[in-house]
N, C-alpha and C positions, 0 to 999 in steps of 0.2 A: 689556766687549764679548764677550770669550770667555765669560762666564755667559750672557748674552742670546742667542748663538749657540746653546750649548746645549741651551736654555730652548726655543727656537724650532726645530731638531729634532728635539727629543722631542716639542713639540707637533704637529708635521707627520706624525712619524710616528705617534704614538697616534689621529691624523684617518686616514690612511689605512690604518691595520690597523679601527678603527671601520667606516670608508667600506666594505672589501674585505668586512667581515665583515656591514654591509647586504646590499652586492652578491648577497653569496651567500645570502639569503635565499630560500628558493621559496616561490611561492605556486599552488594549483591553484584555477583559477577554474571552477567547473561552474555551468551555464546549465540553470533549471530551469522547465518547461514551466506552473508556477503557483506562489504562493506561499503557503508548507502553513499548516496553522490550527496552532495550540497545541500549544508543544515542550515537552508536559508528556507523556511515556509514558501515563499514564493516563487523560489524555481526549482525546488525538491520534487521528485519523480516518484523514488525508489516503495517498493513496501518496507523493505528492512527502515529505510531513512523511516519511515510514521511512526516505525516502532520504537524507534531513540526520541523523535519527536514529543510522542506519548509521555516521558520523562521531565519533560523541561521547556514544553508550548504550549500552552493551554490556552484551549479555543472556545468560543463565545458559548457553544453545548458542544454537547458528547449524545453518547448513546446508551441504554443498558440496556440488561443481558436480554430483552425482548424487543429490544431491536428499538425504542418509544425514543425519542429525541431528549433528553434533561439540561438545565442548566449548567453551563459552566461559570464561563467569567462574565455570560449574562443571567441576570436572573428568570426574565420572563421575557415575553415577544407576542405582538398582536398583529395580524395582519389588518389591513386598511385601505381605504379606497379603492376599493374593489379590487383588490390585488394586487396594485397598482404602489403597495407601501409597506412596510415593514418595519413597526416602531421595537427595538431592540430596548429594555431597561437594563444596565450595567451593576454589575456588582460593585460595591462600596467597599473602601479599606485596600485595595488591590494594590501592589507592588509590583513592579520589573525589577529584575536580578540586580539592575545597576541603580534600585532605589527611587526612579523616578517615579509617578504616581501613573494608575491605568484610569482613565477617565475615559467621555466623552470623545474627545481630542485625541486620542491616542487609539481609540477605536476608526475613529475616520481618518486617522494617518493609514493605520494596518490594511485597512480595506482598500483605500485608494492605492494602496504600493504594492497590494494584491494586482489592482486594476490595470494600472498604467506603468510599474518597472518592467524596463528593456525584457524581452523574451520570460517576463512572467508566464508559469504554465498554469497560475488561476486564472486567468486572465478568462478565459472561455465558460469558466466555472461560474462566474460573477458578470456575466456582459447582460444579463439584463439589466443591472444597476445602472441607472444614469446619471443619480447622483448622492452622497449621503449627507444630512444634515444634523446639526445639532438642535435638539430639543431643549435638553437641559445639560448640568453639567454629567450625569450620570444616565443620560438619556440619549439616540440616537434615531435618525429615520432613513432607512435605505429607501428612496423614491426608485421606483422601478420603469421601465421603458415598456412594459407590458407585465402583465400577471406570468408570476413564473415560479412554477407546482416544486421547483427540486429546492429551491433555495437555500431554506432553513436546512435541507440534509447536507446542504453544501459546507455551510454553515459549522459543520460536528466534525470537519476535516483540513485539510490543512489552509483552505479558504479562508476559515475562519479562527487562524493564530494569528494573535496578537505580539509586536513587537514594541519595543521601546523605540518611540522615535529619536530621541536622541541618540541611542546609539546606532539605528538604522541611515539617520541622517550621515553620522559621523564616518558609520563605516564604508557605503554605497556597496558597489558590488562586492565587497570583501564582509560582509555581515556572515556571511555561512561560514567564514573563520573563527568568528567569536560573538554565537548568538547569544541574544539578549533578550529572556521574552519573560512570561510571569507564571512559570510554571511549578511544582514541589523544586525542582531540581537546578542548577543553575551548572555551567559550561566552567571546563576545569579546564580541558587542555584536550587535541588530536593526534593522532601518529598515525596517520593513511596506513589503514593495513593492517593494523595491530591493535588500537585502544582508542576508545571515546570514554571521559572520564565525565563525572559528574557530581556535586558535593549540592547538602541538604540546604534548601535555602531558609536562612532563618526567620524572612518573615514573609511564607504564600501563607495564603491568604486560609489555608485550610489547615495549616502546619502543624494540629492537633492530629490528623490521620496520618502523619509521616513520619515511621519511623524507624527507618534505617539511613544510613548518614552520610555512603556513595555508592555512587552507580557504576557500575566498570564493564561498557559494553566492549567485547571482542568477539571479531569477525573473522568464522574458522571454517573454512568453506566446505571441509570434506565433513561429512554428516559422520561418519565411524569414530575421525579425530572429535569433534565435539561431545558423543556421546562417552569418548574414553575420557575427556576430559572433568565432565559430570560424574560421571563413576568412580573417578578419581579425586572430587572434590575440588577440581580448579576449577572448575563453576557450578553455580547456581540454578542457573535456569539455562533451557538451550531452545531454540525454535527450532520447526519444521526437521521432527524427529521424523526419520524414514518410519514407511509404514510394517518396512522388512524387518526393525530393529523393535515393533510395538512388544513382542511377544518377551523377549529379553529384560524391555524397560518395567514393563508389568510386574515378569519373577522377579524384581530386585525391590527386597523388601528398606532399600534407602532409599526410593525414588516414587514419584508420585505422577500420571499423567492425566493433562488437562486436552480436550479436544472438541471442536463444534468443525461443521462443513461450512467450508466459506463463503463469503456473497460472492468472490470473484471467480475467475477461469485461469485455465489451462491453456493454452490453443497458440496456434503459429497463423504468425501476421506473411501475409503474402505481398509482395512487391505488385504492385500494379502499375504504378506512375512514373515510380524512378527507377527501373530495373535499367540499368544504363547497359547492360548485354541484349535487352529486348527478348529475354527466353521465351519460352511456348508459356513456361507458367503466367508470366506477363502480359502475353497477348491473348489468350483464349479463356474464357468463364471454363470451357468444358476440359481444359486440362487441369483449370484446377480445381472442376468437380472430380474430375480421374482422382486424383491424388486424393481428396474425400473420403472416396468411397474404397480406394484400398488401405482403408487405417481401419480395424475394430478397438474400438475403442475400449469395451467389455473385456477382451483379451488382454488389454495393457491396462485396466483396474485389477485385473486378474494375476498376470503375470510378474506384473512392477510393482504393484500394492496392496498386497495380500487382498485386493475386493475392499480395501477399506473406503477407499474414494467413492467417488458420483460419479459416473456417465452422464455425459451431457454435449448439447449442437446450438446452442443458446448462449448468451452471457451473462444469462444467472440462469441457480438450477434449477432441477424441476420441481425444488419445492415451492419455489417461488412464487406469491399468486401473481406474477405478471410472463410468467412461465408460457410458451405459447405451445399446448397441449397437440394442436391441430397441425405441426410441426415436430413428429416426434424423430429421437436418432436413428438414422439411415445406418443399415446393415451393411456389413461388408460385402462390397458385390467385385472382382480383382476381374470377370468377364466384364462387368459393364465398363469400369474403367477403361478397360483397352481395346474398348468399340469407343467411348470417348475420342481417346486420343487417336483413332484412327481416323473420326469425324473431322478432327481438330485438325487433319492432316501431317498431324506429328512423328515422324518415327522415332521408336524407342530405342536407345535409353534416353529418357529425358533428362539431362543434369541439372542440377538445382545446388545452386550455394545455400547451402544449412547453417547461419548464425546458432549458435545455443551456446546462452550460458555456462560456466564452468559449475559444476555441482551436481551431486550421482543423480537427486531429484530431477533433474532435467537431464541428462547425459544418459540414463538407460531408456526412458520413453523417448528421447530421441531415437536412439538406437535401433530398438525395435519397429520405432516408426521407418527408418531408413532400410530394417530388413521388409517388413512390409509392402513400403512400398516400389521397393526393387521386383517383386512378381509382379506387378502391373504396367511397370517398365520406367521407373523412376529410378535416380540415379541418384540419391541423397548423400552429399559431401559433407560432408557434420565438418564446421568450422568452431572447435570451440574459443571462447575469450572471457576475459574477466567482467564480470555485469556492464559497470559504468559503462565500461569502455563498448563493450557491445551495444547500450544503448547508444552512444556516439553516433556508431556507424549506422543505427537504424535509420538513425532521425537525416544522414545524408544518403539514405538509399544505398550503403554499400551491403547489400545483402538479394537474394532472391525470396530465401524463408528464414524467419525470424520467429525462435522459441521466445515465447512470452506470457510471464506468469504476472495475473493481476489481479492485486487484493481485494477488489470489489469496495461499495459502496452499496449504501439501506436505500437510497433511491434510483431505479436502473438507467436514469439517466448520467448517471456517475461510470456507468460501467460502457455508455455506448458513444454518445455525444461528442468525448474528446479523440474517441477512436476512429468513427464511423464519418462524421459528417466534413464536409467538404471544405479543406484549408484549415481545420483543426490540428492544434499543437503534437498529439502525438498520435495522428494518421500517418503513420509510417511507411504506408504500402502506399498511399499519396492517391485512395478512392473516392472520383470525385461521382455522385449520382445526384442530380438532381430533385428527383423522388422521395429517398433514403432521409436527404436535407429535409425538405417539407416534411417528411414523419416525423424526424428528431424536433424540429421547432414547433410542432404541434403537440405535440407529447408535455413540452414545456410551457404551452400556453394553459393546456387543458387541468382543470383540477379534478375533473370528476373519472373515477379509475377505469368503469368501460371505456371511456373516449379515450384514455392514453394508451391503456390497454390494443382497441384498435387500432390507435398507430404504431403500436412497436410490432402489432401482428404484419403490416404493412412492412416493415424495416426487416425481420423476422425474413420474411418471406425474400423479402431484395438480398438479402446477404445468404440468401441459401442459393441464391441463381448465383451470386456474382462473385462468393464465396471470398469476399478478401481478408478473410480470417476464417480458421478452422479452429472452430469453440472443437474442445475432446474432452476436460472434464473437470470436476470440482474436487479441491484437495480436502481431506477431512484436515484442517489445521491442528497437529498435534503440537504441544509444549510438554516438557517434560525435566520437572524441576525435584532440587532436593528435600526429605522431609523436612529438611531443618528451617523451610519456608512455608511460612503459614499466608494464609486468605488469599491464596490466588485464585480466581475464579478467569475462565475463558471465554472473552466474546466475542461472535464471529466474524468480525472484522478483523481479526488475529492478531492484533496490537495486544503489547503486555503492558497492563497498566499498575503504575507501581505503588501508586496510593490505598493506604489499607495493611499493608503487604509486612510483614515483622521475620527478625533471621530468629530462631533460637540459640 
């Protein structure tokens, strides 16, 4: 009997030291505004996708909160040969999730499968690079095919994640199933639609600043269901909190908001190249300055977002010092519009397929843009569909006007280059300008900022005639997390970064 006794407190108590040591498990649940396409670095798209990224890829630098470039899984970086070279030195000790070591070698795998897998969308990111070599084992040299100014900004984005080649090798195109890379957090499991899980890895390389033990992103598209969800304690954190709900999230003294203006834009990408109906939008600059000039922008900061946003006709705002002043937002003018399109020989109504996203942040500014520009004599058919899927159809031209929200980047050649210049990956409206090209590749040759400056005034100017994208405005990026979450700080690139970050 006294063995059995024993027997049977040791079992009690090895259950409740097990039970206490569940108990204290954390987990941070973050509530995401859509659910990102392919967690593969390399042919990842989405903003939501950088934001899970941010969790579990860690790239050679990052940024802080003043925008300066800092190290990540590199330590330092020198440029060289007159531009012409880029000696990268590597952090020591580094792990990937599946143990393999991050060296040298696994830097120059990362980047070359940046460069050269099938329909990479770094691929444009990184084409200065002609080749990378090894230095040392912890040591790296991107040789370059000319001097090129964005690089290293490239470099703090998903250019610049690192993956295990081993398991890169193993998996080929099926890696965005079960990435692998050397980040706090390591890949648990998907359910499209529902959850991206995440669990603490035991040995990054920083694993003193981490300390909460999963991650549990879920992707809840209606902005009211996430905030009810917050309030109610099924999540943690929530992104791109409407700016209509700011005043609500403020009075509740459980909730805490974090918020900076973002690098990127607002604005609807115009079919130019592939409209396969060949509408007026399609054929004429001056229909789709019409359609420009019957949108106030001001009125839809005003009306959609309590005034908390930016107005802006640029692709970064106007705080920006590459901001081109001498270019400022064009007034609504709904007579000059339809002297336009009377130029343009068009009679009105003009019908235009309207792609937009499913989500009220898009779905009311659309709206209003569709009553707008119905007095001018637009016919705006608001087609809404689920992100991914919408991007699909961009990228085969099934669209006329395509709503599109983009998180921006510290260097503006991250915000124009892959949109703007000719045969780039996600030129969607398929603009090709001659001119526009030679600005953008000068912009990237040039390091000194007047000179790149005057070529983006040059691009600037080309995209205000030729309009294949309507810049409308900068989102104030709001997050708005519970108190029971301490050290988050926001930075304006809108990524929530989770190192640091403690649940009480």
């Amino acid at each position: 009997m006294f063995r059995l006794a024993a027997m049977a407190a040791a079992f009690l108590l090895s259950f409740s030291l097990s039970f206490s040591a569940a108990q204290a498990q954390t987990t941070l649940r973050i509530g995401l505004a859509e659910d990102p396409d392919i967690l593969d670095p390399s042919m990842a798209r989405t903003y939501v996708g950088r934001i899970v990224f941010a969790a579990f890829c860690d790239k050679l630098f990052d940024i802080d909160e003043k925008l300066n470039i800092v190290p990540q899984l590199a330590l330092s970086s020198e440029t060289v040969d007159d531009g012409k070279g880029l000696v990268i030195k590597l952090r020591p000790g580094v792990k990937f999730h599946d143990g393999e070591p991050f060296d040298a070698e696994a830097a120059k795998f990362s980047l070359e499968r940046h460069l050269t897998f099938p329909g990479s969308f770094r691929k444009p990111e990184l084409a200065s690079v002609d080749h990378i070599d090894i230095v040392d084992p912890l040591t790296i040299k991107l040789v370059l095919k000319s001097p090129f100014s964005p690089l290293l900004a490239q470099l703090t984005d998903r250019a610049g994640m690192m993956m295990s080649p081993k398991a890169a090798k193993e998996a080929g195109d099926k890696f965005g199933l079960h990435p692998v890379c050397a980040g706090p957090y390591k890949f648990v499991e998907r359910v499209q639609q529902d959850r991206i899980v995440f669990e603490k890895f035991a040995d990054y390389w920083n694993k003193d600043n981490v300390f909460i033990d999963k991650i549990v992103f879920q992707p809840i598209v209606d902005a009211t269901v996430r905030l009810a969800n917050l309030k109610s304690g099924g999540l943690d954190l929530i992104e791109r909190v409407l700016a209509t709900d700011l005043k609500e999230v403020r009075a509740d003294s459980r909730l805490k908001v974090a918020t900076a203006i973002e690098l990127g834009y607002q604005g609807i990408t115009l079919n130019i190249g592939k409209d396969k109906a060949k509408g007026p939008l399609s054929q004429s600059a001056k229909v789709r300055q019409a359609l420009d000039l019957a949108i106030d922008r001001e009125a839809i900061n005003q009306v959609v977002f309590n005034g908390e946003f930016q107005v802006g006709n640029q692709w970064i705002n106007p705080d920006h010092p590459y901001y081109q002043k001498s270019l400022p937002v064009r007034a609504r003018d709904v007579e000059k519009a339809k002297a336009l399109l009377k130029e343009a020989g068009v009679k009105p109504p003009v019908s235009v397929d309207f792609l937009v996203p499913k989500g009220a942040e898009n779905e009311t500014p659309a709206q209003v843009i569709q009553s707008m520009a119905a007095e001018a004599g637009f016919d705006m058919k608001i087609r809404l569909t689920e992100f991914a899927t919408g991007l699909k159809q961009a990228e085969a031209g099934d669209y006329q006007a395509f709503w599109l929200a983009w998180s921006g980047r510290i260097d503006p050649d991250g915000n124009t280059f892959v949109f703007l210049h000719s045969g780039a990956p996600q030129n969607y409206g398929d603009w090709n300008n001659a001119q526009a090209d030679k600005a953008l590749d000068d912009a990237r040759l040039a390091t000194d900022v007047a000179k790149r400056k005057a070529s983006y005034e040059t691009l600037a100017k080309l995209v205000q005639d030729e309009e294949p994208i309507l810049y409308l405005y900068h989102r104030r990026i709001i997050i708005a997390h519970t108190t029971k979450l301490e050290g988050y700080k926001q930075m304006p690139d809108g990524l929530v970064r989770v190192v640091g970050l403690k649940l009480k």
